[in-house]
C-alpha positions, 0 to 999 in steps of 0.5 A: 690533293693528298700532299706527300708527308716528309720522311724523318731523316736518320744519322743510321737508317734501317739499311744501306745497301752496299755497292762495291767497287768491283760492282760498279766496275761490271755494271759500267761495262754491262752498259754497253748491252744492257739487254735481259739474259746476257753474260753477266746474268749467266755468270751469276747463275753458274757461280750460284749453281757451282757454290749450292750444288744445284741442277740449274738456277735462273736469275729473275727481276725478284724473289717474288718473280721467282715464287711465281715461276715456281708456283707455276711449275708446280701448279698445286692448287692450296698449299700450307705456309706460315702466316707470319711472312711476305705476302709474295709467298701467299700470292702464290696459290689459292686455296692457301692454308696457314699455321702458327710460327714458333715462338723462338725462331719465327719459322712455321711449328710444323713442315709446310709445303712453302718453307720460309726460313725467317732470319736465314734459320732453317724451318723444318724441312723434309723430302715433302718440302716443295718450294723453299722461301730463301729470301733471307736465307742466301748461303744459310745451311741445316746439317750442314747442307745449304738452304734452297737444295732441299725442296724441289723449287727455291726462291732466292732474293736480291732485294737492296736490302738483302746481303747481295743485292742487285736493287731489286732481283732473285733467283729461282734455284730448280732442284728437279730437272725435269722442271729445267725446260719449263722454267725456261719457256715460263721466263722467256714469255712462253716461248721455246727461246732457249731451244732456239738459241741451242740450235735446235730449231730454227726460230722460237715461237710461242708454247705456253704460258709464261711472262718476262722474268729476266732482269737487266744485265746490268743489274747482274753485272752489280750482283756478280761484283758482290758474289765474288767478295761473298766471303768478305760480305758474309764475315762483316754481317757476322761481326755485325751481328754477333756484335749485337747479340754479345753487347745486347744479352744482359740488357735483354734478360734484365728487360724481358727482350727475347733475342734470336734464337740459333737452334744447333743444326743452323748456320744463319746468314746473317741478314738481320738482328732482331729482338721481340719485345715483351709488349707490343707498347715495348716495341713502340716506345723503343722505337720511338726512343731510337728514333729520338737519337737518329736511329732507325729501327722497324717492325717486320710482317703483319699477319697474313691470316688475316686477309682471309678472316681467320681468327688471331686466337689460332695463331698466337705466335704469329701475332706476338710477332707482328705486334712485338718484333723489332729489326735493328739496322743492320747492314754490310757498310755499317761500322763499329762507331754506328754498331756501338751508338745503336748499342747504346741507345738500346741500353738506355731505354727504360720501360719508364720512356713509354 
């Protein structure tokens, strides 16, 4: 029998994720019906809608639920997206084509029909674009217009590690309207539920092919709660991570560490701080050394490209990135004293510590 292996402990982990009061006060009062699909799911939806600008969004159990959604209603056999990503963006589709990431951002060189916008920095985007990955992208903008409007599907996530979050759920953000109706009928099992509920007919039956994408109106009780302090949430991670960017700069340079880049036309979101290495023995003795003092600092993706055979020497950047990339915690409840140890500590390290 394979015993569990015990988990070290950190005085600052990775993340926390933050529930605030008002939060608890919503889901408490969503127990008394805590069915799928219930007033707090709609309310969530509409203030998303109201605050993007979209046609229609519908809340899921995940981000990958609503790339799923969205797969299905596009239906396109083979689709080009980065390598450096979630798996859920290539569980998508078959016949799946990849590219290399740019080496400043980490987003895809080139436009691809899957925009993952790594970090909640815009990739490129265009008219073309059709399914937008806006799992670290929530309240991110390019010109000034929010990331998830400009494809004709997107995908919001409400991980517990995100910026809101609701445990585990997402959104599906549905920027074409003719797709409005399906997108219901994909969520409510592969059933016409919808129309009935509207009166249009007198009981809803099967109609095509769907599953059960609605999550806990609990759970959208706790997502709302954070929705309507979004401005709060969003300042404190901006703090947070221009305190990082700020303190880190000189030490950096002086090591070789590449710290995010912001291109002009993007407002990030907010949701992480990292740094890329300049070897991948760097990263593992910087880890090793913050983990030494009680700090918890993870890599991020590993190469999907690989799961099809392809060879590393076509996705330079992508590699470069799973091999040297490095998050710091970064989270809403963080405050200055664990902001300034984790600070610290990175600056203590030497290149002699491996």
């Amino acid at each position: 029998m394979i015993q569990p292996q015990p988990q070290p402990q950190y005085s600052i982990p990775f993340n926390r994720a933050w529930i605030p009061e008002r939060s608890r006060e919503l889901a408490a009062k969503a127990m008394s019906d805590p069915g799928g699909d219930g007033p707090y799911t709609r309310e969530c939806e509409r203030w998303i809608e109201q605050e993007l600008g979209v046609p229609k969004v519908l809340l899921t159990t995940s981000g990958t639920a609503a790339l799923e959604m969205a797969a299905k209603l596009y239906d396109r056999p083979g689709m080009t997206l980065p390598s450096y990503g979630f798996p859920s963006i290539a569980n998508i589709t078959d016949n799946t084509f990849f590219v290399d990431v740019d080496s400043q951002t980490q987003n895809a060189e080139v436009q691809t029909d899957v925009v993952l916008h790594y970090a909640g920095v815009a990739a490129p985007l265009n008219s073309d674009n059709v399914i937008e990955d806006c799992a670290h992208a929530f309240l991110a903008k390019y010109n000034g217009k929010y990331l998830g409007t400009f494809g004709r599907l997107a995908a919001l996530s409400f991980h517990n590690t995100k910026n809101f979050n609701m445990g585990e759920g997402g959104a599906l953000i549905i920027n074409d309207p003719s797709l409005i109706e399906r997108a219901y009928i994909i969520r409510d099992k592969g059933t016409n539920r919808q129309a009935m509920n509207r009166g249009d007919v007198d009981k809803y039956t099967w109609v095509g092919y769907g599953s059960s994408y609605s999550p806990s109106d609990v759970l959208a009780a706790m997502l709302l709660g954070q929705l309507e302090c979004a401005d709060v949430i969003q300042n404190k991670r901006a703090r947070l991570w221009y305190g990082y960017d700020v303190e880190l700069a000189a030490w950096a340079s002086n090591f070789g560490f590449v710290r995010p880049c912001i291109p002009p036309a993007c407002e990030q979101s907010f949701h992480m701080y990292y740094l890329v290495a300049p070897t991948p023995e760097a990263r593992t003795s910087l880890i090793k050394h913050l983990a030494d003092r009680g700090i918890q600092a993870v890599i991020h993706y590993q190469p999907l490209h690989r799961r099809f055979g392809l060879d590393d020497k076509d996705f330079p950047n992508t590699v470069r990135a799973a091999n040297q990339l490095l998050r710091l915690p970064f989270y809403t409840r963080m405050n200055s004293i664990e902001q300034i140890s984790v600070v610290n500590a990175v600056k203590s390290w030497r290149p002699t510590c491996a």
